[in-house]
LORO-324741 format. One record per residue: x negated, y, z of N, C-alpha, C, O in turn; residue number from 1; residue in three letters. Coordinates in steps of 0.02 Angstrom, whole numbers, plus 50000, padded with zeros to 5 digits. Each point is the difference from the previous one (the first is absolute). Example, Ala and Ser with C-alpha at 12.3 -4.5 7.8 and 13.67 -1.06 7.14 Angstrom:
BEGIN
NODE	49340	49716	50390	50045	50059	50000	49955	50060	50000	49948	49999	50033	1	ALA;
NODE	50070	50054	49931	49958	50059	50003	50039	50055	50037	49975	50055	50008	2	SER;
# end
This chain:
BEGIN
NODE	44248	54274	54355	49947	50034	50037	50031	50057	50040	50029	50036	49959	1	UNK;
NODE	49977	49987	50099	50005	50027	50049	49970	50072	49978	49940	50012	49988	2	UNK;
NODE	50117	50035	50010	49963	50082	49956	49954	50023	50062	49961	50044	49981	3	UNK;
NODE	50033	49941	50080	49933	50043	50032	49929	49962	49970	49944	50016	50019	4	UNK;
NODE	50066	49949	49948	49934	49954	49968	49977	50073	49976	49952	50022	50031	5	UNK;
NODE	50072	50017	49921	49989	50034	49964	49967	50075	50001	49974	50036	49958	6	UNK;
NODE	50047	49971	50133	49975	50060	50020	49925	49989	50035	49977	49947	50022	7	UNK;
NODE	49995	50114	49977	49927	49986	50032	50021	50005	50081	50045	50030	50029	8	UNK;
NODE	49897	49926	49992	49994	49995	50047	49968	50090	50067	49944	50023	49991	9	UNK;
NODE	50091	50000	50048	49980	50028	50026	49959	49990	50070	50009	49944	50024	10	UNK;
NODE	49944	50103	50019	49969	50007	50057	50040	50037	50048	50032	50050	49985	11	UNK;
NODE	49965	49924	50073	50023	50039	50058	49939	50022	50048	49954	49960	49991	12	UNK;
NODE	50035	50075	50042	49952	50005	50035	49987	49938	50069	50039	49953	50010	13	UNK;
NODE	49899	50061	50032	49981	49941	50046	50057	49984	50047	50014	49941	50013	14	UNK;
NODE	50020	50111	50012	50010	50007	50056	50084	49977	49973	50034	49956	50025	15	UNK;
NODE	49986	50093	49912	50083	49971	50008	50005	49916	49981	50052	49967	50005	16	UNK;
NODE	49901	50014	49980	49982	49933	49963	50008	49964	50067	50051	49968	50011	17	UNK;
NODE	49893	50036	50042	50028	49954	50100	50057	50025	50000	50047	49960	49993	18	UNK;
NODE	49969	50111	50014	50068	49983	50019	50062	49966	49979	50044	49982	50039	19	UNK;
NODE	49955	50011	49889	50054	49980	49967	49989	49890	50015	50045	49962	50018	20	UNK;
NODE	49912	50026	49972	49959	49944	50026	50032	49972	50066	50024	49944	50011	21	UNK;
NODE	49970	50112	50029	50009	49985	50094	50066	49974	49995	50025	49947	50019	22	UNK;
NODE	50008	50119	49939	50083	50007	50020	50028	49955	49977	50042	49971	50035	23	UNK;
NODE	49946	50010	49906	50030	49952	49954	49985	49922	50010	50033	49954	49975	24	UNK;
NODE	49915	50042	50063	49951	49930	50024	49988	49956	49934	50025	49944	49995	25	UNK;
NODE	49935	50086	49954	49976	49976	49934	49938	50001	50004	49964	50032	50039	26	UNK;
NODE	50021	49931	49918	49922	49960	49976	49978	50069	49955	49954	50038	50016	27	UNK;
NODE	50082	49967	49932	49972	50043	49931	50062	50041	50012	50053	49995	50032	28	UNK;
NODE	49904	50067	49908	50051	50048	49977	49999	50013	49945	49943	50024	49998	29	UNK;
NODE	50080	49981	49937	50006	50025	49945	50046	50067	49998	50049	49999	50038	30	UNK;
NODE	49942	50051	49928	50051	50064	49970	49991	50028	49937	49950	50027	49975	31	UNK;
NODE	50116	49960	49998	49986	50018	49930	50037	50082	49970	50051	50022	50027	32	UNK;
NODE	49929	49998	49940	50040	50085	49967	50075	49981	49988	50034	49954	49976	33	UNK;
NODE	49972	50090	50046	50097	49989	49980	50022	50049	49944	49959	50044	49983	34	UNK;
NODE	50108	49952	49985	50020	50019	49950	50018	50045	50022	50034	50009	50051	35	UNK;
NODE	49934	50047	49891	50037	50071	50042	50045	50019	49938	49971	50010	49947	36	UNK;
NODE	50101	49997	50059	50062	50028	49952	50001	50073	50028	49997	50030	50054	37	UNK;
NODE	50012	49989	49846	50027	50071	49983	50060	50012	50002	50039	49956	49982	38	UNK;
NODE	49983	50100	50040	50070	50002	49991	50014	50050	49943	50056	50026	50002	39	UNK;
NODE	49888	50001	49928	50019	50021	49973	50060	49952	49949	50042	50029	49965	40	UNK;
NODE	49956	49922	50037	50039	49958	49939	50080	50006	50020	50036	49953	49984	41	UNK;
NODE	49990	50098	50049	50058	50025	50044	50047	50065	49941	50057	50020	49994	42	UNK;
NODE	49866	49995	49969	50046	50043	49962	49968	49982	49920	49987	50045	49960	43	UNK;
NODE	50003	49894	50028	49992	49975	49947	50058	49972	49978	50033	49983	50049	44	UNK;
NODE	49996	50003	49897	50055	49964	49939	49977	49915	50010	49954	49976	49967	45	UNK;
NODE	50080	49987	50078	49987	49958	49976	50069	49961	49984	50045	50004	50042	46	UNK;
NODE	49965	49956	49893	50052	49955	49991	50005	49944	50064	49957	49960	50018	47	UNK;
NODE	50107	50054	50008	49999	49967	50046	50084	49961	49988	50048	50032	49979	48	UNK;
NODE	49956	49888	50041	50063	49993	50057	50044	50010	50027	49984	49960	50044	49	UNK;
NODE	50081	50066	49979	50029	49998	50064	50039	49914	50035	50022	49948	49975	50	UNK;
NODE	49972	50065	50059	50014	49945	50043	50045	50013	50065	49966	50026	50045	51	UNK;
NODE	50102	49963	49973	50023	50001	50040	50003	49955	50064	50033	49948	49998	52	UNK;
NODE	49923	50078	50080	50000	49966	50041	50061	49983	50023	50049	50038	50002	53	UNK;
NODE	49947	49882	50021	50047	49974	50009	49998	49943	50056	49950	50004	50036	54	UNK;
NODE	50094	49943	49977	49999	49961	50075	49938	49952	49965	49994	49993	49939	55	UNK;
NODE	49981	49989	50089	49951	49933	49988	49924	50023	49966	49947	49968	50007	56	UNK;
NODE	50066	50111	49943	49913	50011	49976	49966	50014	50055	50015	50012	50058	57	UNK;
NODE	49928	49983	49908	49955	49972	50016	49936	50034	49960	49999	49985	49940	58	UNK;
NODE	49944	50060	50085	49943	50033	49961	49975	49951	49961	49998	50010	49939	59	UNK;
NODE	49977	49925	50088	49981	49945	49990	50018	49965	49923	49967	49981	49952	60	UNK;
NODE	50107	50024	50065	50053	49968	49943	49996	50047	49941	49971	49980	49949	61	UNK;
NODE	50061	50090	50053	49976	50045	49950	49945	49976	49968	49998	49976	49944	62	UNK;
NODE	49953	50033	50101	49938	50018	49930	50011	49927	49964	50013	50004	49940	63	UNK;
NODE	49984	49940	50084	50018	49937	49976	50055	50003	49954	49994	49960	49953	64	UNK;
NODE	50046	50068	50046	50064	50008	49950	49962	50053	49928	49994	49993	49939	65	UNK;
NODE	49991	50056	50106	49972	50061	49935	49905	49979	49985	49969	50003	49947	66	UNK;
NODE	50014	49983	50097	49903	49995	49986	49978	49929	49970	49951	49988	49965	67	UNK;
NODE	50108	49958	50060	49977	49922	50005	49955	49990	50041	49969	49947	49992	68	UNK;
NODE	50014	50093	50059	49932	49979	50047	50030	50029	50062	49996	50062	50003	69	UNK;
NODE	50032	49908	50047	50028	50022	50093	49962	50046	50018	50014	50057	50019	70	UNK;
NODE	49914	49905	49969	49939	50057	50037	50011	50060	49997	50018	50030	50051	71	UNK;
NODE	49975	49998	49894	50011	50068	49979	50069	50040	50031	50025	50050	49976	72	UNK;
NODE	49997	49913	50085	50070	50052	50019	49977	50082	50007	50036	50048	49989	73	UNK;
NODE	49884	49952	50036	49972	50056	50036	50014	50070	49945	50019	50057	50011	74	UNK;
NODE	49957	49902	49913	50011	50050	49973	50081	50044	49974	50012	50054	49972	75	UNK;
NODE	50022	49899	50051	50084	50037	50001	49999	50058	50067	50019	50058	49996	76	UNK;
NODE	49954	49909	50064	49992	50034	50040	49988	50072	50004	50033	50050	50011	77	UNK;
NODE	49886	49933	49971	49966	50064	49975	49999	50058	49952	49969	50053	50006	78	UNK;
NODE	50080	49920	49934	50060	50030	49958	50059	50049	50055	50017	50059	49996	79	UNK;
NODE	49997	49906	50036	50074	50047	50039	49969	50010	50043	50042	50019	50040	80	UNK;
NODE	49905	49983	49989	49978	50047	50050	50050	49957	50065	50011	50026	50055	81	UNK;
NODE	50012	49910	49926	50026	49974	50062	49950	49926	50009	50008	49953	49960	82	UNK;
NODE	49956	50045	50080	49940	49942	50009	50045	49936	50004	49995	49953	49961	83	UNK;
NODE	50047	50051	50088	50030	49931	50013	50078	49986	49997	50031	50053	49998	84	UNK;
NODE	50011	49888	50003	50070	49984	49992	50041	50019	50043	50061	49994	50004	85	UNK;
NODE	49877	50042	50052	50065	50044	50067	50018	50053	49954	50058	49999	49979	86	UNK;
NODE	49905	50044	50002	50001	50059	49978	50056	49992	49946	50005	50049	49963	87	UNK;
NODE	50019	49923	50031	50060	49989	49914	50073	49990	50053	50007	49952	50038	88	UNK;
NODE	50028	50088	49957	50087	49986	50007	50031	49985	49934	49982	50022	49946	89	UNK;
NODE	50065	49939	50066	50051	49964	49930	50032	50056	49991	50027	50038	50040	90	UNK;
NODE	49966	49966	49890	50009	50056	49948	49943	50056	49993	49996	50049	49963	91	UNK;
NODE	49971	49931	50072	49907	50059	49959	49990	49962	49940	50002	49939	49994	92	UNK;
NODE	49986	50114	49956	49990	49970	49952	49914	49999	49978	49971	50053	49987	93	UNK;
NODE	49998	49889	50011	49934	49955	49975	49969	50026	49949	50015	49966	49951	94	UNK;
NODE	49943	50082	50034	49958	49996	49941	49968	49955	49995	49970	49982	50050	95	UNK;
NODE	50022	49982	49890	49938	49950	49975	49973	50018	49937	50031	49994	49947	96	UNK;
NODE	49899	50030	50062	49957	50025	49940	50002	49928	49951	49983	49942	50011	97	UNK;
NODE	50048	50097	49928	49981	49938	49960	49917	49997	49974	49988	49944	49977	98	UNK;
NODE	49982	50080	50022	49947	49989	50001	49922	50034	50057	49960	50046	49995	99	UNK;
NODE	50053	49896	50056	49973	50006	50062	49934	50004	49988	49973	50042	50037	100	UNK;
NODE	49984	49926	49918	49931	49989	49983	49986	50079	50011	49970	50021	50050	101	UNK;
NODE	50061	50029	49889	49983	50080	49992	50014	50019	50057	49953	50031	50024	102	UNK;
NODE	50098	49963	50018	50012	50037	50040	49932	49993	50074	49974	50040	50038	103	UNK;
NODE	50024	49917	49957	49935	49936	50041	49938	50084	49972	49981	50042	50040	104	UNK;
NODE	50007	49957	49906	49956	50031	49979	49993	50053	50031	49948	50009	50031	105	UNK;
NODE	50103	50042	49969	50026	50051	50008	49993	49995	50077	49956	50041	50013	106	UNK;
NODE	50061	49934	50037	50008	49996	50080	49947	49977	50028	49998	50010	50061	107	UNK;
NODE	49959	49961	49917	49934	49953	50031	49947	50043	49973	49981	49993	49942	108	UNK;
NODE	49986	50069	50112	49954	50032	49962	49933	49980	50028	49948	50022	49976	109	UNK;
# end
């Protein structure tokens, strides 16, 4: 199941609703709440990982190596405060929360 299933559905008003419509040349519009992250979990203890970037990783691959699930690269991401695999030069070294669920807790307020 697709995690925006999960968020409520939001309203836009009349007017940004045609325009987004016009611009976009769509039938419907749906908008849903987005996840808003804390950055208090920055000076929390968490048991974590290291991981040395290297030729071929991959955010993707990590979490698949440390999570068993690819999907979840975001939350390595969102851990180092580096979103994506540009942001990593070989030899930064990778935190991976070993336990992402708490930390999930902790960042998703």
């Amino acid at each position: 199941m697709p995690i925006y299933k999960a968020f409520e559905k939001k309203t836009i008003n009349k007017q940004q609703k045609e325009t987004l419509l016009k611009i976009r040349d769509l039938q419907s519009l749906s908008y849903y709440e987005n996840f808003v992250f804390s950055r208090d979990f920055i000076s929390s203890n968490y048991s974590t990982t290291e991981h040395v970037w290297s030729q071929g990783d991959k955010l993707y691959k990590l979490a698949f190596k440390y999570f068993g699930d690819k999907d979840l690269f975001w939350i390595i991401g969102l851990f180092n405060n580096k979103p994506t695999d540009s942001h990593y030069s070989y030899g930064d070294v990778v935190f991976i929360p070993n336990d992402y669920l708490s930390f999930l807790n902790d960042a998703v307020k």
